[in-house]
C-alpha positions as a Python dict, from the first residue, in 0.01 Angstrom:
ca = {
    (1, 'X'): (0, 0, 0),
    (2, 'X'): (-192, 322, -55),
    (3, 'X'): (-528, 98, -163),
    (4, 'X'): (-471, -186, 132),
    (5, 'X'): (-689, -183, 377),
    (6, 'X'): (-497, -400, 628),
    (7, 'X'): (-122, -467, 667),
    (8, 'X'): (-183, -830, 693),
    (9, 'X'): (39, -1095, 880),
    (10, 'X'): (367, -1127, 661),
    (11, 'X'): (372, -699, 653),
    (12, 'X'): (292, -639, 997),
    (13, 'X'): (602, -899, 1115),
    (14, 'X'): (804, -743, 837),
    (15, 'X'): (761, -429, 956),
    (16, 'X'): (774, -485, 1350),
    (17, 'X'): (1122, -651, 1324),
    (18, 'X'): (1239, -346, 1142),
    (19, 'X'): (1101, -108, 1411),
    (20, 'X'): (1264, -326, 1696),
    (21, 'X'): (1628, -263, 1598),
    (22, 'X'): (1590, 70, 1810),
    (23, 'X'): (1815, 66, 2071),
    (24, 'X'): (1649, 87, 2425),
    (25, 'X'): (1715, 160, 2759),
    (26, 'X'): (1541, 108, 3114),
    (27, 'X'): (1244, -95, 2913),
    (28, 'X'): (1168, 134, 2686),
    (29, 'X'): (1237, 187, 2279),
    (30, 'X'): (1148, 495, 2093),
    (31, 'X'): (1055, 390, 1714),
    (32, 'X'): (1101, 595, 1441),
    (33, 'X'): (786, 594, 1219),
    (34, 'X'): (999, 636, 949),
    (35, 'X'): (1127, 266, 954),
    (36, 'X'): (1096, 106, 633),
    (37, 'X'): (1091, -252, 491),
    (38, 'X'): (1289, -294, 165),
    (39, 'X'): (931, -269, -44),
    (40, 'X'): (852, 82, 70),
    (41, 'X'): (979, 330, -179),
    (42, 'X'): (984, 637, 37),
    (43, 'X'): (1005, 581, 450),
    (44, 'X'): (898, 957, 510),
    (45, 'X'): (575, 922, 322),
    (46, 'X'): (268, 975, 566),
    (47, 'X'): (167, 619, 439),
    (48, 'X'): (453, 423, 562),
    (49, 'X'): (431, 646, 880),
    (50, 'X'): (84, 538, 904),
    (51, 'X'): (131, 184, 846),
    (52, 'X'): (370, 166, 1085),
    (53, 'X'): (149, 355, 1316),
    (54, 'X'): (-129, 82, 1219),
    (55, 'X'): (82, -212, 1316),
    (56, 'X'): (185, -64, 1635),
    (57, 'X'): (-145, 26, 1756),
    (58, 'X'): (-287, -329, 1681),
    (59, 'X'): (10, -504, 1843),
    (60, 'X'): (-83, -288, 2166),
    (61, 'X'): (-472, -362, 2140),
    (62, 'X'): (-393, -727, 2147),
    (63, 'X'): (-151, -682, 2456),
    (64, 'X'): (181, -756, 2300),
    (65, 'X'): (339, -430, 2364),
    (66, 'X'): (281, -125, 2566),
    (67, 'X'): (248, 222, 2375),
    (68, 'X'): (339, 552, 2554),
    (69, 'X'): (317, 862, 2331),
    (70, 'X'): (554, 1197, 2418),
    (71, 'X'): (388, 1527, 2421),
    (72, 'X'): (515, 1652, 2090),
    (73, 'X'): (720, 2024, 2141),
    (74, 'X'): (564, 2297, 2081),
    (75, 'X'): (569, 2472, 1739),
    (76, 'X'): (444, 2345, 1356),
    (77, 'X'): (288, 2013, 1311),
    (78, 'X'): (205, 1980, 1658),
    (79, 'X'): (-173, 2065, 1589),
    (80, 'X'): (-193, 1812, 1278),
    (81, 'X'): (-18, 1533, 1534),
    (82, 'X'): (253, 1408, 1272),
    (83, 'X'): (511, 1306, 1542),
    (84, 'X'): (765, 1054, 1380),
    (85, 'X'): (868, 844, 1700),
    (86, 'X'): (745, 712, 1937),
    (87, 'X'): (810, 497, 2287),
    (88, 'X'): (715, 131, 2321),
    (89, 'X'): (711, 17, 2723),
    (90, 'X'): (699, -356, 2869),
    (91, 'X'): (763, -675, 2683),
    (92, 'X'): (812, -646, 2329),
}
């Protein structure tokens, strides 16, 4: 995954039905970036976070979900953004 340049179809579905098992509540479900597929070796790596990430943002660009990012608290990390969740709004 490290050399792919896109997810592709089969990996991006794969992935988004593992992220959707969050629970939710008034609309909204907070992802954990760490989610992980049974082919990725270590779910806190900043490339499965980033994949993740990838498939998110390109399900919101084509209008299938809604992204809404927290403000991250204050204190280390916060200036490199490396959150590990975040909320998904509207029909997903």
């Amino acid at each position: 995954m490290a050399e792919a340049r896109l997810v592709g179809d089969e990996k991006a579905w794969k992935r988004w039905r593992g992220l959707r098992q969050a629970p939710g509540k008034d609309g909204v479900k907070t992802v954990d970036l760490t989610t992980s597929t049974e082919d990725v070796n270590y779910p806190w790596s900043d490339a499965n976070r980033y994949w993740n990430t990838q498939v998110l943002l390109a399900m919101d660009r084509a209008g299938m979900i809604s992204l809404e990012w927290p403000e991250p608290p204050d204190g280390p990390g916060r200036e490199h953004g490396r959150g590990t969740t975040g909320d998904l709004r509207g029909s997903a």
